[in-house]
N, C-alpha and C positions, 0 to 999 in steps of 0.2 A: 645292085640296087635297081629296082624294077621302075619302069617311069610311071609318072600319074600324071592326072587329066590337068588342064588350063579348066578356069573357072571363068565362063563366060559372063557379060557385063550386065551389072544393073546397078543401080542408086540407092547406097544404101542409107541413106545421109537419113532418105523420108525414116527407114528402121530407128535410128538414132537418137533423131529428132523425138520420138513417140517415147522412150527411154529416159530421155532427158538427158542425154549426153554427148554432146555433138562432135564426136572425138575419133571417127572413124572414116580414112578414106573412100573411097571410092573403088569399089573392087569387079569384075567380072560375072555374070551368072546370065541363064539367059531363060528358064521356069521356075528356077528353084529360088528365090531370093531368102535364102537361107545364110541365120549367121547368128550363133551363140560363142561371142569372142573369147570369151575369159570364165573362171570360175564363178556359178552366180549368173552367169549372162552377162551383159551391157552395162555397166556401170558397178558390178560386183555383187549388189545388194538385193538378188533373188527375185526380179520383178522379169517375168515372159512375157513381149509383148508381139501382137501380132500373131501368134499360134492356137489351135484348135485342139491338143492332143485327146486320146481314146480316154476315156476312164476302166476300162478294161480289160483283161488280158491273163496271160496264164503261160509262165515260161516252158514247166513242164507240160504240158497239152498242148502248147504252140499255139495257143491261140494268139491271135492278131498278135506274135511274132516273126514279122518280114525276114529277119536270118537273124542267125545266132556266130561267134567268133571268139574262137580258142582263141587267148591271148597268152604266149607262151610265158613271158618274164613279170615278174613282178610288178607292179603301180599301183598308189594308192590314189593315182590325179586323177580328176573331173576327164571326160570327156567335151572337146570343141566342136564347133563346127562351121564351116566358112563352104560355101556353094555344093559340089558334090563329095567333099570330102569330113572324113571324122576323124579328129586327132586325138590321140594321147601317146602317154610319156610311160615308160617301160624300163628297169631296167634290176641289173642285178653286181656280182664283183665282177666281172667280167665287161659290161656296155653299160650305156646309158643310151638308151632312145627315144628316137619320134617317132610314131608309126601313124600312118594315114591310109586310112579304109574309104571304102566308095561308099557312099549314104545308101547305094538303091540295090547291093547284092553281099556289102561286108566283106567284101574281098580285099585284104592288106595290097594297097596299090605299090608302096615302098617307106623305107624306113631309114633313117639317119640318126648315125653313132657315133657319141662320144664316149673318148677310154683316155683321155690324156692323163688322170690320175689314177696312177700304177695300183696295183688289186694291195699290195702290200703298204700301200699309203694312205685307203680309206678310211674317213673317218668314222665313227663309231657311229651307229645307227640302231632302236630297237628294228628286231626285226619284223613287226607289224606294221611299221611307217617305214621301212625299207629306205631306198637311195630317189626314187620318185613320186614323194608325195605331192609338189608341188604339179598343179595344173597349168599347162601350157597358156599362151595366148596367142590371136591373131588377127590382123586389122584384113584380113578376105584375101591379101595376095603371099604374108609372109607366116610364119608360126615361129615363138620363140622359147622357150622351156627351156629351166634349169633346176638343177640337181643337188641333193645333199650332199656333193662333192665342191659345191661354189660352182660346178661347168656351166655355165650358160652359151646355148646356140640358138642361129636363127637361120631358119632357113627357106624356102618357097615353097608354095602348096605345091608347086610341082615336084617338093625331095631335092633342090639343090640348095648346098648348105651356100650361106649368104655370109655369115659373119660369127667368128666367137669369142669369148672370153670365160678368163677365169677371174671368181673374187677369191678375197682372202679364205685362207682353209678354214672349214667352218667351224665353229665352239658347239656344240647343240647334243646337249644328253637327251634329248628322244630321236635327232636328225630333221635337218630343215626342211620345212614342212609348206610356209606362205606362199602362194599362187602369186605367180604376175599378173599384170593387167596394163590396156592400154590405155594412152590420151593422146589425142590428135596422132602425130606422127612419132610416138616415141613409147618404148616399153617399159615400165618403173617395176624394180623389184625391192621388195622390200624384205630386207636382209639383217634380219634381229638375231644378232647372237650372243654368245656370255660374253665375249672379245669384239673389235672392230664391227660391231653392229651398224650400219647404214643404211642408205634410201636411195639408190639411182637411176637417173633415168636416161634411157639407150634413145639414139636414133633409127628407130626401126630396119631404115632403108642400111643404113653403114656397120652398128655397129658403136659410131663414135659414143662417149660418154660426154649427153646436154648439160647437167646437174648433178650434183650430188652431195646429201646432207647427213651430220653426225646422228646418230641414233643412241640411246642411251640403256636397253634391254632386252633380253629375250623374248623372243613370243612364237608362237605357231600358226596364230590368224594370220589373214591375206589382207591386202587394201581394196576400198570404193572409192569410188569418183562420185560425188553428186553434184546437182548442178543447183545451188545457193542462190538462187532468185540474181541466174548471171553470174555469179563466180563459182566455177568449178574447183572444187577444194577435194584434195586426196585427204583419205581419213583412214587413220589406223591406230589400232591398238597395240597394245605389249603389257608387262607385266606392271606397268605401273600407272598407264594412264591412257587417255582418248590424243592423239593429235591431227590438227589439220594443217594439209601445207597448200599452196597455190598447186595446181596440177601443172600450167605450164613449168614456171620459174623453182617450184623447190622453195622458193618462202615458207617458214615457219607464221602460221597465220595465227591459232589461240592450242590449248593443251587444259584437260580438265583429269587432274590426277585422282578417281575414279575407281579403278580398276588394281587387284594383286592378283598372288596366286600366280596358277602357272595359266597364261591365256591362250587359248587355241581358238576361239571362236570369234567371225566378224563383225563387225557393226553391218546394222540394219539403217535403212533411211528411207522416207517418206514426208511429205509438207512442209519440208526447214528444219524436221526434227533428226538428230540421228540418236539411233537408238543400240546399246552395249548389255550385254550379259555375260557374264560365266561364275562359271562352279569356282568359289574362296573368293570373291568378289560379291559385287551387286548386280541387278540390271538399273541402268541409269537411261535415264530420256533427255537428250540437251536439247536447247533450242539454239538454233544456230539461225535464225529468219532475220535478225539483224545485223548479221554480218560484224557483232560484237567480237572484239580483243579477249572478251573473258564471258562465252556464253553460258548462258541460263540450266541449270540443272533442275530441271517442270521436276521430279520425282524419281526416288530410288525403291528398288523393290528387295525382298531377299528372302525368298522361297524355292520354288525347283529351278535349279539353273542350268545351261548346257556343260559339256566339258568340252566337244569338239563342234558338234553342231551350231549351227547361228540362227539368230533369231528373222523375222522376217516381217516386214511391216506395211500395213496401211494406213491412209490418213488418219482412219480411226482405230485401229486395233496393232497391238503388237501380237506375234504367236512363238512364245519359248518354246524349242524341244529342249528335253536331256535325253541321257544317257541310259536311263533307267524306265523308259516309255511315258511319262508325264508332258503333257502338251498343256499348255497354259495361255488361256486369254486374257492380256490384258488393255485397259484402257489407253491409249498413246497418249492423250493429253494429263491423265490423272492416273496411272498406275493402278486403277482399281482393278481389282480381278474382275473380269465377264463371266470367268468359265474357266474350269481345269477339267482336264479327261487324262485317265490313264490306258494305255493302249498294252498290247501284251509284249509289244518286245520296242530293247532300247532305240536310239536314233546316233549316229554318225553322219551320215547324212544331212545337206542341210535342206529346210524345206523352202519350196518355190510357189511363187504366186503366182495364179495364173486366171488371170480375170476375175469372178466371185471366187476361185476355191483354191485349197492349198493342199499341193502336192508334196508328201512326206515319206522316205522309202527309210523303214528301219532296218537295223542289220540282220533280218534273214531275206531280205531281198525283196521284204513286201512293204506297195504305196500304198500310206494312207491317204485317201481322198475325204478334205471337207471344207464347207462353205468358211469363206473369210467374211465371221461374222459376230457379232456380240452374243447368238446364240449358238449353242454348239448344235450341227447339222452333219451329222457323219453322212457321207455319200456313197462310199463302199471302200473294198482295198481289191489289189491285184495281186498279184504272187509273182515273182521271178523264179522264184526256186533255189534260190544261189547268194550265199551271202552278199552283203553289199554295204560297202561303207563309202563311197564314191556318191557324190550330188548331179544327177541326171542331165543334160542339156537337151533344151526342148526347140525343135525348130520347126515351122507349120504343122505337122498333124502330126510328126512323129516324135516319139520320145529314145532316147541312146542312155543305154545305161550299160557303165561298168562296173559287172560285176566280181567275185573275188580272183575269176578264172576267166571270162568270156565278157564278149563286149556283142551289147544286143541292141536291136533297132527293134520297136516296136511301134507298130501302125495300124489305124484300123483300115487298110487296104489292102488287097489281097496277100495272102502269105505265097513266099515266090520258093 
């Protein structure tokens, strides 16, 4: 294993604070004050704050692509990013890995493997979501990622493994899929299966198990943290319903049964609202601004829904993608349609907002770019050239995307 860089110091509280999530230590950096923690970014629910990225680019012509990175094993996770480094999870019957690239030439710094469950003991996985769909996380000094094996490890940006465990062998006919995510000092994974479905949440620094709560379903969506006018409430879906718990304590807080089918896709949040859709479901808008036992359902909708993709929100607007390339505006406080556009190819991907516009990469590896807004305003697309079903992480001015074979930095700064 090859060593990699320390991550020099900066504040990243101010990042946080802008998010609305105050949930992140205090990490290293010292120009780059870079840090896309978890699937989604900061708090889970697609909002980039503080970045600039290209609207741009063109994989095959290289244009404003800073380098390009064969990624030899298998993963369907998001790409992280914590100071000069980019993480993702890789793996096949043979490993499970971390692998950590340098943000500013791509080059695999080092990588950390788990194989503790024997090639002839894995669990059943399609082979499209493979043994790494889940997207790692990290609070800027540690990364922790686990596997459709139950493996979870965590280990230092610098590649030394910190702490592991295994949960129970998983139940899951398509293979587990949910992204971790952080709060304060502790990593929650959310671990919905046919069997011993659960919710736990790790001590970053140890490893120890803080909490942990019964779960009652399957699902394939990840959880958000939003921060409830002061209470930070973990929200997550499954096949039956919307829950929120306290994000320190693991309190069951309210549950709005909402949602069927098979759920892959996450809740969206904006202004006290959180916002649910998928395909053999609804999209539903709860209001959670009172910090009610049994909140408010403003409206249900039930037209193009996603299957994997998530929806994404502003004060005023929600935007559905599906699977089938229909992108849908609708009203957040009233479910009225805005606007529906059909684009030519479907989404997997989820889309991110990013100050007025929203960034959406379908699976042939091109972003659609358009304003977040009641009118539809296409702004243009890019091309990667390469399929892509992974959700981008956007950090200052660059954007990292993996896609079906390579993991790519793109910037409008010189190409190196």
């Amino acid at each position: 294993m090859s060593e990699g860089r320390e991550v020099s110091s900066y504040d990243v509280r101010a990042l946080v604070i802008l998010c609305g999530l105050a949930c992140i230590p205090l990490v290293q950096a010292e120009e780059k004050a870079w840090l896309w923690p978890s699937f989604r970014g900061a708090g889970g629910y697609g909002h980039a704050i503080d970045v600039d990225p290209p609207t741009l680019w063109n994989g095959k012509e290289g244009t404003h692509i800073l380098w390009k990175t064969l990624v030899e094993r298998h993963g369907m996770s998001s790409p992280i990013v914590a100071g000069d480094c980019v993480f993702i999870t890789a793996a096949d019957h043979l490993a499970r890995q971390v692998l950590c690239y340098d943000t500013d030439s791509g080059e695999l710094l080092w990588h950390q493997e788990m194989n503790t469950v024997a090639e002839d003991d894995l669990p059943f996985v399609l082979e499209e979501t493979g043994y790494a769909a889940p997207t790692p996380v990290t609070d800027g000094t540690r990364v922790a990622a686990i596997f459709a094996t139950g493996e979870l490890i965590c280990v230092t940006v610098g590649g030394d493994r910190v702490w592991t465990d295994q949960l129970p062998f998983p139940k899951n006919h398509y293979g587990h899929a949910s992204s971790l995510i952080g709060f304060g000092d502790v990593v929650i994974v959310q671990y919905d299966q046919e069997e011993n479905a659960m919710l736990v949440a790790y001590q970053f620094a140890t490893g120890k198990r803080v909490w942990e709560v019964k779960r009652d379903s399957i699902s394939w969506s990840s959880p958000i943290v939003a921060d409830n006018h002061g209470r930070d409430e973990l929200i997550l879906t499954n096949c039956k319903a919307v829950d929120s718990y306290a994000a320190k304590s693991g309190e069951h807080l309210w549950r709005v049964a909402c949602l069927s089918g098979e759920v892959a896709s996450s809740a969206a949040y904006a202004d006290g609202i959180v916002f649910v859709a998928s395909e053999g479901a609804t999209a539903a808008a709860i209001d959670i601004r009172e910090h009610a036992k049994e909140p408010k359902i403003l409206w249900e909708w039930d037209d193009a829904l996603p299957d994997a993709s998530s929806p994404v929100a502003t004060k005023d607007c929600l935007f559905v993608p599906t699977a089938f390339g229909t992108v849908t505006c609708l009203n957040a406080k009233t479910g009225a349609v805005h606007w529906e556009h059909e684009f030519d190819r479907g989404f997997n991907s989820s889309p991110i907002l990013v100050d007025d516009r929203v960034y959406i990469t379908d699976l042939s590896g091109t972003t659609q770019i358009f304003k977040a807004s009641k009118t539809f305003e296409w702004l243009g697309a890019a091309s990667m050239g390469e399929a892509t079903y992974a959700t981008p992480a956007f950090a200052k001015n660059r954007i990292f995307v993996r896609g079906l074979s390579h993991l790519y930095c793109i910037s409008g700064e010189t190409q190196k």
